[in-house]
TIRO-2110 file (N, C-alpha, C; in Angstrom, 1 decimal):
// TIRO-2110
64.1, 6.8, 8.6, N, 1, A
63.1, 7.7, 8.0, CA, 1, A
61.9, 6.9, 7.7, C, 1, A
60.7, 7.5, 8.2, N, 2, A
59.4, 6.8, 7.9, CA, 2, A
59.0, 6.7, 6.4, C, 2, A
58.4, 5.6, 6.2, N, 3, A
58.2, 5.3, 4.4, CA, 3, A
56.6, 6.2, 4.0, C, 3, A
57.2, 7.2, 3.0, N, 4, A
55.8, 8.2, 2.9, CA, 4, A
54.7, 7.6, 2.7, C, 4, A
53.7, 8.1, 3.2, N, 5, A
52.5, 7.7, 2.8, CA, 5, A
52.0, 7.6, 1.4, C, 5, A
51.3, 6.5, 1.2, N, 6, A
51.2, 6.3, -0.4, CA, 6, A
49.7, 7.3, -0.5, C, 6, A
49.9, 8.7, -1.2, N, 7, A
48.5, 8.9, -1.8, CA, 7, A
47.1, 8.1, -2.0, C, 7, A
46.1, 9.2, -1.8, N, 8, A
44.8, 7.9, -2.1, CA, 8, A
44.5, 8.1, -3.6, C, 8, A
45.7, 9.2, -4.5, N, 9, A
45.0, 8.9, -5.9, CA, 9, A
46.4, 9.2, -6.6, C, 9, A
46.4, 8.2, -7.6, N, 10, A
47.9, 8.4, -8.4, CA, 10, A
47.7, 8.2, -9.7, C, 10, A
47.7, 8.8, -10.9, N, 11, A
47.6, 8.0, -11.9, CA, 11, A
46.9, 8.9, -12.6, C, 11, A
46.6, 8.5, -13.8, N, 12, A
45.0, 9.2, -14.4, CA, 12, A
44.5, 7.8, -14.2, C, 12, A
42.7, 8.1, -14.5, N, 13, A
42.0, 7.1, -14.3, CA, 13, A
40.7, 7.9, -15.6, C, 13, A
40.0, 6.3, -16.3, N, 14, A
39.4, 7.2, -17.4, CA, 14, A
38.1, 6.0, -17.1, C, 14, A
36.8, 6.8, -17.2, N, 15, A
35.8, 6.3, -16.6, CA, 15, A
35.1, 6.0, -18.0, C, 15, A
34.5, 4.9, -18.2, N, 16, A
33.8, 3.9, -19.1, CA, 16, A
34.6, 4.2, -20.2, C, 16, A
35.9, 4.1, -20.8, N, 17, A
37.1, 4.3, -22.1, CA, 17, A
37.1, 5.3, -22.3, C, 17, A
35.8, 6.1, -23.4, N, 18, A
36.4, 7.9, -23.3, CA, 18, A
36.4, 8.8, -23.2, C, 18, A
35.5, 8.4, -21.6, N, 19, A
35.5, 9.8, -21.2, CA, 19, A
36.3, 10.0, -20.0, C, 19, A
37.4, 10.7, -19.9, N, 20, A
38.0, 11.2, -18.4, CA, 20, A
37.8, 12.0, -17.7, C, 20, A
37.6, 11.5, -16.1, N, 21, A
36.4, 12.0, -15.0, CA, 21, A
37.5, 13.5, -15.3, C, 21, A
38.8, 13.5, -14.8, N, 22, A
40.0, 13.5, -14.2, CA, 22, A
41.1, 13.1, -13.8, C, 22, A
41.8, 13.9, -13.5, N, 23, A
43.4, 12.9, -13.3, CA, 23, A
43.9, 12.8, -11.7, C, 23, A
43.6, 11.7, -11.5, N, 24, A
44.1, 11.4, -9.9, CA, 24, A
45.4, 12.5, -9.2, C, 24, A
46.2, 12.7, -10.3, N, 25, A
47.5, 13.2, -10.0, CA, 25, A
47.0, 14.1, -9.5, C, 25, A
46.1, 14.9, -9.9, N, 26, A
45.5, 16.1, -9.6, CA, 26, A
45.5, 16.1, -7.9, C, 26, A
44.8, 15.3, -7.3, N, 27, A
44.8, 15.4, -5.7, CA, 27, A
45.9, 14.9, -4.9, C, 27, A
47.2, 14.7, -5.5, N, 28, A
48.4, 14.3, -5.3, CA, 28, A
48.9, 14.8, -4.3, C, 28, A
48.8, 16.6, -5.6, N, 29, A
49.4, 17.6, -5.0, CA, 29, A
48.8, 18.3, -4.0, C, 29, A
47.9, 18.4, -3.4, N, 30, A
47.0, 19.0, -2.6, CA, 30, A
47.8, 18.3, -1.1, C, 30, A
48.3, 19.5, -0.5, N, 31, A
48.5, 19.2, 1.0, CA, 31, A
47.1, 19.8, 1.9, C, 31, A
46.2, 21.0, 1.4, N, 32, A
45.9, 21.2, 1.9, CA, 32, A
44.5, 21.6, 1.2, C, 32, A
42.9, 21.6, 1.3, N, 33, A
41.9, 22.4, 0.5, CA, 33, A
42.0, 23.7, 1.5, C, 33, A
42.3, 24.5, 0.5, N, 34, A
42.2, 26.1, 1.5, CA, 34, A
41.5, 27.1, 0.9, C, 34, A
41.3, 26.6, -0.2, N, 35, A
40.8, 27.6, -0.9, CA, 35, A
39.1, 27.5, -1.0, C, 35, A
38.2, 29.0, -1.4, N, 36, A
36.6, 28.2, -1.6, CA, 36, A
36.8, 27.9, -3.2, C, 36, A
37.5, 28.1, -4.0, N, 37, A
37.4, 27.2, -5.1, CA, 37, A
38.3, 26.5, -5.2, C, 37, A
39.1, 25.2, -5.0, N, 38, A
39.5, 24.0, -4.4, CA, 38, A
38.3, 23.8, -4.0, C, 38, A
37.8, 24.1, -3.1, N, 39, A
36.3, 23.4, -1.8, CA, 39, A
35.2, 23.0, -3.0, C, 39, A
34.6, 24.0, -3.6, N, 40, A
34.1, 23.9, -5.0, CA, 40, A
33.8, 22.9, -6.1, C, 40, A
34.9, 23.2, -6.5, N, 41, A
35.5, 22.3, -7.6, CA, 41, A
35.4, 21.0, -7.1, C, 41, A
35.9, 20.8, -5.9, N, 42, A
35.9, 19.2, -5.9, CA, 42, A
34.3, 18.9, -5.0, C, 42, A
33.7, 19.5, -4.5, N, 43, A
32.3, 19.1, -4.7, CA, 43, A
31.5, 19.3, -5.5, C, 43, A
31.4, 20.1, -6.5, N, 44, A
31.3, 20.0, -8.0, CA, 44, A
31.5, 18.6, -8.2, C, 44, A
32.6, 18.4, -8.4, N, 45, A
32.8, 17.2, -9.2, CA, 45, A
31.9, 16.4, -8.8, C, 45, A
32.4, 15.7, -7.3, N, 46, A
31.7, 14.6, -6.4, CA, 46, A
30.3, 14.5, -6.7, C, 46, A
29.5, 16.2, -6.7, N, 47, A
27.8, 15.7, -7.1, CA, 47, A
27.8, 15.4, -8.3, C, 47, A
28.7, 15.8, -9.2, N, 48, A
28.3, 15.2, -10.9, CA, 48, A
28.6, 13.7, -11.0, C, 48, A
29.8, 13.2, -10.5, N, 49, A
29.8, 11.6, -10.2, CA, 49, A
28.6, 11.1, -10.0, C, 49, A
28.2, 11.5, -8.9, N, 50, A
26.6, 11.3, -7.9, CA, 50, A
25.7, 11.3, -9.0, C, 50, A
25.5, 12.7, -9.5, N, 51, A
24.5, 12.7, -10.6, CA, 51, A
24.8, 11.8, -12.0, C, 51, A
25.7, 12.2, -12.7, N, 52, A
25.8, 11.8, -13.6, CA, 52, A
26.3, 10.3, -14.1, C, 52, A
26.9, 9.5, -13.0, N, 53, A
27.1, 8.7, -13.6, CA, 53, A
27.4, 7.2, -12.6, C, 53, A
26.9, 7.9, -11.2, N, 54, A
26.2, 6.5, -10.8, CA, 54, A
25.0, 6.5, -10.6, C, 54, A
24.0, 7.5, -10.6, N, 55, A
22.5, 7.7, -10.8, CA, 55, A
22.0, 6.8, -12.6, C, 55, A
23.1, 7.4, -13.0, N, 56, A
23.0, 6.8, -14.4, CA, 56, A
23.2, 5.2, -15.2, C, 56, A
24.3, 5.1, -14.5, N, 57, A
25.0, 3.7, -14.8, CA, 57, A
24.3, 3.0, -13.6, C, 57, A
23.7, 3.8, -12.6, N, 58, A
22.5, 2.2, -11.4, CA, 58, A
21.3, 1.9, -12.2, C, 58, A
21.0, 2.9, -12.9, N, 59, A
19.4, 2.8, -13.9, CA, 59, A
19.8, 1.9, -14.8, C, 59, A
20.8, 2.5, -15.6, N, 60, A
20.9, 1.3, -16.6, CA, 60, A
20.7, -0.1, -16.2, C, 60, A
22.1, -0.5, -15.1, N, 61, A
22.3, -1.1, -14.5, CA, 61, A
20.9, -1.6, -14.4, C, 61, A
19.7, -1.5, -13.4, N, 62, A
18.5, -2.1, -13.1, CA, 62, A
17.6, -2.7, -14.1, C, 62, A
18.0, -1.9, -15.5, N, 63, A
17.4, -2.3, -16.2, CA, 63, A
18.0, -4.1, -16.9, C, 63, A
19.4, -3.9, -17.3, N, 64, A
20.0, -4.8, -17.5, CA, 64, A
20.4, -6.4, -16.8, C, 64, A
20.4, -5.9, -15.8, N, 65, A
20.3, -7.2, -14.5, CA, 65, A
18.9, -8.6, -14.1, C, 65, A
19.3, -9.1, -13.9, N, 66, A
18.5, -10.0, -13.5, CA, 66, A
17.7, -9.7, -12.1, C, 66, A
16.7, -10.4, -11.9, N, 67, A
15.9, -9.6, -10.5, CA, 67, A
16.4, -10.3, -9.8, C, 67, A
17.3, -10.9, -9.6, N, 68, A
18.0, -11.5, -8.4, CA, 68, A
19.0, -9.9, -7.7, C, 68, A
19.4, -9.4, -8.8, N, 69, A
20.7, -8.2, -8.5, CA, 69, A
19.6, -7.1, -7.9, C, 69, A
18.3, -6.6, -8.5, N, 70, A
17.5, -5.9, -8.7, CA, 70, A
17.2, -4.6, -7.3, C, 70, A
17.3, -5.7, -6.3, N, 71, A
17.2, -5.0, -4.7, CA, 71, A
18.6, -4.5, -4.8, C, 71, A
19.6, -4.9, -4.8, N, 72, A
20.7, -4.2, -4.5, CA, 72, A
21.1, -3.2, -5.0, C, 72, A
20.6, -3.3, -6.4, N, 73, A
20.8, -1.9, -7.7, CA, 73, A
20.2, -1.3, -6.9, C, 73, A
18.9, -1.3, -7.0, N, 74, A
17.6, -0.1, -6.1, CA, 74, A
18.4, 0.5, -4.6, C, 74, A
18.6, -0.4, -3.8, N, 75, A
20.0, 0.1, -3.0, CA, 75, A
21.0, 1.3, -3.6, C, 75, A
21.6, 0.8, -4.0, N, 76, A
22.7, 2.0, -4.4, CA, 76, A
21.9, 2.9, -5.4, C, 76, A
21.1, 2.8, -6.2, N, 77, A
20.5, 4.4, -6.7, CA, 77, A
19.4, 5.2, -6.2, C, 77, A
19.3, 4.4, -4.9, N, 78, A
18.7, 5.4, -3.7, CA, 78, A
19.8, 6.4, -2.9, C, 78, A
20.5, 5.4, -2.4, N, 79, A
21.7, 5.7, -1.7, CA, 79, A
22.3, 7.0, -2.4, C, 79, A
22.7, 6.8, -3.9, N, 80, A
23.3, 8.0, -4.6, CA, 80, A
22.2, 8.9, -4.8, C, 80, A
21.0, 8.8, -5.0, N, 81, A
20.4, 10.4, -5.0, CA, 81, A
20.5, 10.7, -3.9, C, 81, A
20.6, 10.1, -2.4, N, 82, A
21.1, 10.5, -1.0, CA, 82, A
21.8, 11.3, -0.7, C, 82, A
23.2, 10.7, -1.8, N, 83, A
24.6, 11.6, -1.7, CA, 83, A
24.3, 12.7, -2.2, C, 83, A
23.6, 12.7, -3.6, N, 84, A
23.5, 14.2, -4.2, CA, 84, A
22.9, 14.8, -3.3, C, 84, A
22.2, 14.5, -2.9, N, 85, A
21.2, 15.9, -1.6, CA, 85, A
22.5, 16.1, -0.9, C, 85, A
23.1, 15.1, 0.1, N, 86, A
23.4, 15.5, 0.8, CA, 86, A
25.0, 16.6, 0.3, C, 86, A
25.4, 16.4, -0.7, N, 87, A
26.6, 17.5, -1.3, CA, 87, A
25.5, 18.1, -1.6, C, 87, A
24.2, 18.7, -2.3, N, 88, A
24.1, 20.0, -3.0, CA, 88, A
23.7, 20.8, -0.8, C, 88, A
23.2, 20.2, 0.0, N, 89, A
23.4, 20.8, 1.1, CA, 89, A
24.5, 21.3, 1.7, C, 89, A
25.6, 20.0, 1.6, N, 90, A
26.5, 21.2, 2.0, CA, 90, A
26.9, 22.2, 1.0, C, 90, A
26.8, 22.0, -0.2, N, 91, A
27.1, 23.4, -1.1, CA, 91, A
25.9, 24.7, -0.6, C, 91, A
24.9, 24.2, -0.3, N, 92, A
23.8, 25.6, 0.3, CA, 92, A
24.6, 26.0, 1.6, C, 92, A
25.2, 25.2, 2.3, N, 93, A
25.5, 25.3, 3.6, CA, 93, A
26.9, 26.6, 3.6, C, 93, A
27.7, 25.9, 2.5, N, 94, A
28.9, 26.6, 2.4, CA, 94, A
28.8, 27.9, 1.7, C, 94, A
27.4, 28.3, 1.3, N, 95, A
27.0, 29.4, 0.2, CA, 95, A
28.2, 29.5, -1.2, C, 95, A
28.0, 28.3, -1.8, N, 96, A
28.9, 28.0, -2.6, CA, 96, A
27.7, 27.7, -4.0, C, 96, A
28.5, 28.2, -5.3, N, 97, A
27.5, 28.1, -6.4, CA, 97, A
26.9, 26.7, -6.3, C, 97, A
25.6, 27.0, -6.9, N, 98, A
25.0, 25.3, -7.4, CA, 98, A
25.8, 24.7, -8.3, C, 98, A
25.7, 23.8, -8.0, N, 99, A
26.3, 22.7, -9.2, CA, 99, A
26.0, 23.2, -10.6, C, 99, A
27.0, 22.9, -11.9, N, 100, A
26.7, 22.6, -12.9, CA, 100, A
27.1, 21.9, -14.2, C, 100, A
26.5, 21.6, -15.0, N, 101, A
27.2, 20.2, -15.5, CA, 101, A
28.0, 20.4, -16.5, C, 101, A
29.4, 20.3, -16.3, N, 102, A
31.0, 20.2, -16.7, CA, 102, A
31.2, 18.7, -17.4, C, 102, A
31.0, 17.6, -16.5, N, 103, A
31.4, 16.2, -17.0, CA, 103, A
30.2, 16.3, -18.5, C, 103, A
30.7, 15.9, -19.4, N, 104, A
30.1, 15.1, -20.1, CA, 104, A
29.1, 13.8, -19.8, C, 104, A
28.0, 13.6, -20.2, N, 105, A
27.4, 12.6, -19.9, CA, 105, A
28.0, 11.3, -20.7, C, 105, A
27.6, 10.5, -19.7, N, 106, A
28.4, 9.1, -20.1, CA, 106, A
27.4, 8.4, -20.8, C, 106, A
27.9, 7.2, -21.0, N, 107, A
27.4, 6.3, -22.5, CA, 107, A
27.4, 4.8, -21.6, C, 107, A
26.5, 4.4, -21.3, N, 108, A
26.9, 2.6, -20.3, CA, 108, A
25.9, 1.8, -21.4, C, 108, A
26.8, 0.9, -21.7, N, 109, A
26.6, -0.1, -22.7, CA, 109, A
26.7, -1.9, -22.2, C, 109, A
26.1, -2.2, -21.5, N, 110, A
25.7, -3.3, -20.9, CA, 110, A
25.8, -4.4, -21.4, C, 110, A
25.5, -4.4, -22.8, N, 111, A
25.1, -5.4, -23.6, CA, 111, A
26.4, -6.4, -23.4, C, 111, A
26.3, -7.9, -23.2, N, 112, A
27.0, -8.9, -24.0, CA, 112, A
27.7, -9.2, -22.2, C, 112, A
27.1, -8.3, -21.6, N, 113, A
28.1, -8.3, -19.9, CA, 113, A
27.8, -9.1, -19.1, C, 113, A
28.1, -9.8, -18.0, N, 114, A
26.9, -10.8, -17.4, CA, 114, A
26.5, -9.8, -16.2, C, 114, A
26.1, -10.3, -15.1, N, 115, A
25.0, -9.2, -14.5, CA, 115, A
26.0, -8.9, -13.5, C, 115, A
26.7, -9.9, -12.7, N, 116, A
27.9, -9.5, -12.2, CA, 116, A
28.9, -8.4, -12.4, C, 116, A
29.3, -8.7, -13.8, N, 117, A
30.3, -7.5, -14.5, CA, 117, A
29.1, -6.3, -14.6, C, 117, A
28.1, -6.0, -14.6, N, 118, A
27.4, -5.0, -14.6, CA, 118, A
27.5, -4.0, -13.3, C, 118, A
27.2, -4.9, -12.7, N, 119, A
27.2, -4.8, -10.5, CA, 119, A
28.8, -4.4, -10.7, C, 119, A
29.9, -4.6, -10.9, N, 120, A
31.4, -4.2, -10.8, CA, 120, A
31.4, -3.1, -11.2, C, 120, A
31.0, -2.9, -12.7, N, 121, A
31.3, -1.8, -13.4, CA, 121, A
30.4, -0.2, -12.2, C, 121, A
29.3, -0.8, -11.8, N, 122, A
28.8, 0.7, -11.7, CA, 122, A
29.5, 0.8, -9.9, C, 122, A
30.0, -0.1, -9.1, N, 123, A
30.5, 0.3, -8.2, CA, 123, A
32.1, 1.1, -8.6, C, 123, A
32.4, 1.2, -9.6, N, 124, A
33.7, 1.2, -9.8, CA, 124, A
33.7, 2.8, -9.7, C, 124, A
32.5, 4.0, -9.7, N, 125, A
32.2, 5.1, -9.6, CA, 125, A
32.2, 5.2, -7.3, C, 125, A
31.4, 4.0, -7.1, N, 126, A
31.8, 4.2, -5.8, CA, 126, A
33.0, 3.9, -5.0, C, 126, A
33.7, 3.2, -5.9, N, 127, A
35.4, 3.4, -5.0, CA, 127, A
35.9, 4.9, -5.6, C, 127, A
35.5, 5.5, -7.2, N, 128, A
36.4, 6.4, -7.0, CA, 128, A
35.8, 7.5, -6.3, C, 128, A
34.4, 7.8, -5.6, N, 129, A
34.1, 8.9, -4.7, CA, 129, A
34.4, 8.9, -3.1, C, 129, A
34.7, 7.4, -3.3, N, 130, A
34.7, 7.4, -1.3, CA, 130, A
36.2, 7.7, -1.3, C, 130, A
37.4, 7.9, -2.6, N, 131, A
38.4, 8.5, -2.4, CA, 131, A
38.0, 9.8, -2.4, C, 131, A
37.7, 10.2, -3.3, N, 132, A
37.6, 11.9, -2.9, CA, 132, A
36.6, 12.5, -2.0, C, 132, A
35.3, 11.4, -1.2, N, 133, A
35.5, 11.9, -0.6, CA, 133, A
36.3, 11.7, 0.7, C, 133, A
37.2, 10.9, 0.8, N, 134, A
38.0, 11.4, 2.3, CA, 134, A
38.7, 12.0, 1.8, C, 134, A
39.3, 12.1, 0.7, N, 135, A
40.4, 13.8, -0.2, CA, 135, A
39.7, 14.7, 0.9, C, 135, A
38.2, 14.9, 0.7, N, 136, A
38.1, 16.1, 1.2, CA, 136, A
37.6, 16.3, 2.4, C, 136, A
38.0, 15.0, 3.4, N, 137, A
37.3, 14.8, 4.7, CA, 137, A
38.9, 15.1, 5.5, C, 137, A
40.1, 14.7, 4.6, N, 138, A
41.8, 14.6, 5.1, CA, 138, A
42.4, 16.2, 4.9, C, 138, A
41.7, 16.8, 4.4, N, 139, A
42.6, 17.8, 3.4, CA, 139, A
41.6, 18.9, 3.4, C, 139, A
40.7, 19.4, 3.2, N, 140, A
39.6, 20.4, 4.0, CA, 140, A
40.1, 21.1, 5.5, C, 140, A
40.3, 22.5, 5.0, N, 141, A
41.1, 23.2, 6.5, CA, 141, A
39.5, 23.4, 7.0, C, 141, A
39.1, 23.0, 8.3, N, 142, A
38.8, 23.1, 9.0, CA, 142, A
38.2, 25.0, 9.5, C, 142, A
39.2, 25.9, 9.1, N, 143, A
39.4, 27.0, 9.4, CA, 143, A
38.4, 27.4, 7.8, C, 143, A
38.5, 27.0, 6.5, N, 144, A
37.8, 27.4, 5.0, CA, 144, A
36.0, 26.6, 5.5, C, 144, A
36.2, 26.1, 6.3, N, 145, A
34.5, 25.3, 6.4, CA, 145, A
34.0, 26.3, 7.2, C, 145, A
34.8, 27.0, 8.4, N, 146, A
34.2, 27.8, 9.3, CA, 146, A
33.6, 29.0, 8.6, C, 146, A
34.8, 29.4, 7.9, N, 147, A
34.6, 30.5, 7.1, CA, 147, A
33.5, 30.2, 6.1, C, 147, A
33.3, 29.7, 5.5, N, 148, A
32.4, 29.8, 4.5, CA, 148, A
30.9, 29.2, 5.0, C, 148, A
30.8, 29.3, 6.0, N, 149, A
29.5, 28.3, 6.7, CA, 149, A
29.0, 29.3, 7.4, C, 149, A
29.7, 30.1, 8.3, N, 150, A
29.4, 31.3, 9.2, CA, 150, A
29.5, 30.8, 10.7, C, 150, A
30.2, 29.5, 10.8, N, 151, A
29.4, 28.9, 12.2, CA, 151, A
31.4, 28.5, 12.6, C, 151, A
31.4, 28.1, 13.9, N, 152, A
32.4, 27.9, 14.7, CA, 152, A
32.5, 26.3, 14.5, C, 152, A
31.9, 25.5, 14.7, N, 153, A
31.4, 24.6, 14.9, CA, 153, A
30.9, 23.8, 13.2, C, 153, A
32.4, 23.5, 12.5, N, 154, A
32.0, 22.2, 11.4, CA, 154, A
32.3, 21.2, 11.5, C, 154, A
31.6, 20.2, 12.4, N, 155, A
31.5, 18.6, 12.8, CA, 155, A
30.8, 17.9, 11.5, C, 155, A
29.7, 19.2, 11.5, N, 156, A
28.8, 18.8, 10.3, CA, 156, A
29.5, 18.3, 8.9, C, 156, A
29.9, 18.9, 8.3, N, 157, A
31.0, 18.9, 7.1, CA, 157, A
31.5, 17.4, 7.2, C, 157, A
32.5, 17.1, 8.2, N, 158, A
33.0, 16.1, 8.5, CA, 158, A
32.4, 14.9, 8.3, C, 158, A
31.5, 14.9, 9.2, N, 159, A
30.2, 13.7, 9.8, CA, 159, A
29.6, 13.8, 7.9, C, 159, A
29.7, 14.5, 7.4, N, 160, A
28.6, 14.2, 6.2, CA, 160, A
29.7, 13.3, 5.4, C, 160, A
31.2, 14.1, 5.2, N, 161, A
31.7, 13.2, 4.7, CA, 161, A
31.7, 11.6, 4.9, C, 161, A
32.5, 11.5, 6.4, N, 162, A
32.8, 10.1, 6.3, CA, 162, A
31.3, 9.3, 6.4, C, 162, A
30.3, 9.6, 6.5, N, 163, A
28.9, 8.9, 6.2, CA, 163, A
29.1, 8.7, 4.9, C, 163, A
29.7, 9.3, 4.0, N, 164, A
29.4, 9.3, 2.5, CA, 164, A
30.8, 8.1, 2.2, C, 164, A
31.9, 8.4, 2.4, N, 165, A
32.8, 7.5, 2.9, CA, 165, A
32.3, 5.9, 3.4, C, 165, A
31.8, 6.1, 4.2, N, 166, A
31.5, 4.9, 4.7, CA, 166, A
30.1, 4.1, 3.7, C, 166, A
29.2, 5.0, 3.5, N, 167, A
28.1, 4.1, 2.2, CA, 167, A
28.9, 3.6, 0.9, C, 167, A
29.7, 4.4, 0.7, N, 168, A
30.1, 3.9, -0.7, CA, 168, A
31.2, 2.9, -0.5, C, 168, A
31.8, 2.7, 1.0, N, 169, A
32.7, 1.5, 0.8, CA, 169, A
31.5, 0.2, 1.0, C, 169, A
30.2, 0.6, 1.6, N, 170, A
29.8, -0.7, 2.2, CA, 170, A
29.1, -0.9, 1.0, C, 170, A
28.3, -0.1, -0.2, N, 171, A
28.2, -0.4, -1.7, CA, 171, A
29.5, -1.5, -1.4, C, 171, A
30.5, -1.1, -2.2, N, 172, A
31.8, -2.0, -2.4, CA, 172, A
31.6, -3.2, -1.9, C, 172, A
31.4, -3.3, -1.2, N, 173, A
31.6, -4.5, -0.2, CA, 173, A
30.3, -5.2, -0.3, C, 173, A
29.0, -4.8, -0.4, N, 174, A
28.2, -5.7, -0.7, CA, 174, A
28.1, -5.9, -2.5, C, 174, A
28.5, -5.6, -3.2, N, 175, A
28.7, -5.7, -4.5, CA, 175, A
29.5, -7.0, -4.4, C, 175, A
31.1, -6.9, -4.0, N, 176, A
31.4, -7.9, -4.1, CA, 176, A
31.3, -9.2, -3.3, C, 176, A
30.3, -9.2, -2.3, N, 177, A
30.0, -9.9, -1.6, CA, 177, A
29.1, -11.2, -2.4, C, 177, A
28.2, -10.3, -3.1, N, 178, A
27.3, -11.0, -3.7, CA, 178, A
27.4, -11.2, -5.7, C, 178, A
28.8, -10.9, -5.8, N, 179, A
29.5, -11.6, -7.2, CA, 179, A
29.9, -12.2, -6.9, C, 179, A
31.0, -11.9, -6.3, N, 180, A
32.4, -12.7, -6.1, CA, 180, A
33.6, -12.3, -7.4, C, 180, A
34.4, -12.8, -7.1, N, 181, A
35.2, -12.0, -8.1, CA, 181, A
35.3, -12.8, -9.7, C, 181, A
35.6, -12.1, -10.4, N, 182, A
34.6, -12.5, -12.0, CA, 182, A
35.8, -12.7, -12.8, C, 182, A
35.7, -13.8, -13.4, N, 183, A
37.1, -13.5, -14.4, CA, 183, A
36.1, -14.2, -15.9, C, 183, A
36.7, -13.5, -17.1, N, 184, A
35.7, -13.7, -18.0, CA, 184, A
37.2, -14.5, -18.8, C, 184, A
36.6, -15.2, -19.7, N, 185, A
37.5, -16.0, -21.0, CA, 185, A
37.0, -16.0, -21.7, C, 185, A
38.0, -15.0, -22.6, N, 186, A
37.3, -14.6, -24.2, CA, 186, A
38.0, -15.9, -25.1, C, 186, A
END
């Protein structure tokens, strides 16, 4: 018997100590998004990530850093107001409500961090969206995009995800490219 596939989210996971985005378990159970609110809800979420809290935590972020890090911050909080366009589009696309703000705003506290651990911390919002979004690039019926788009033809949908997918892993990857991995001694 084949060994199940391990989920791309398990656990709860709690973003900067107390605030919780959400609980991974939650997209566990999803075999399938079929619903327009499932579709919703979780792009909801994804632009409030976008907006709220890597738009947020890259500003801080720029401010806190050294101008050595400086281009690459400016990088990723271009890139995320990118993403946000590009989710509040397809929410116009899907004729799905506008976003609105549910997450509590977060609190990034930089101080005492070195610039590295700063650069970790705010990518740590881009590994958890480039899971949800292939959540919703894996698991998105194909048949709820048509429907709610009006069109035969959702390549678009797709193509937006795994572009969004793919920025946020190569964020990842040049983040740690250019720390390296950090171990602090208290």
């Amino acid at each position: 018997m084949p060994k199940p596939k391990k989920p791309l989210f398990s656990g709860e996971f709690l973003l900067h100590n107390r605030y919780q985005l959400a609980t991974r378990s939650f997209f566990c159970g999803l075999m399938a998004i079929s619903t327009k609110q499932e579709l919703q809800f979780l792009l909801h979420r994804s632009w409030e990530i976008e907006k709220k809290f890597e738009s947020l935590s890259v500003w801080k972020g720029f401010v806190a850093v050294d101008s050595t890090y400086r281009a690459t911050v400016l990088t990723l909080a271009r890139e995320s107001h990118k993403h946000r366009l590009d989710l509040e589009q397809l929410l116009e696309t899907l004729h799905l409500k506008s976003p609105t703000d549910e997450i509590p705003e977060a609190t990034f506290d930089f101080e005492g961090m070195l610039d590295a651990e700063i650069l970790q911390r705010i990518i740590g919002h881009d590994k958890t969206v480039a899971d949800l979004y292939t959540e919703l690039a894996e698991k998105t019926d194909p048949k709820l995009v048509a429907a709610l788009s009006g069109v035969e033809d959702v390549d678009f949908f797709y193509k937006i995800l795994r572009q969004l997918v793919e920025d946020e892993n190569r964020h990842v990857k040049m983040v740690n490219a250019l720390t390296g991995i950090i171990t602090r001694i208290q």
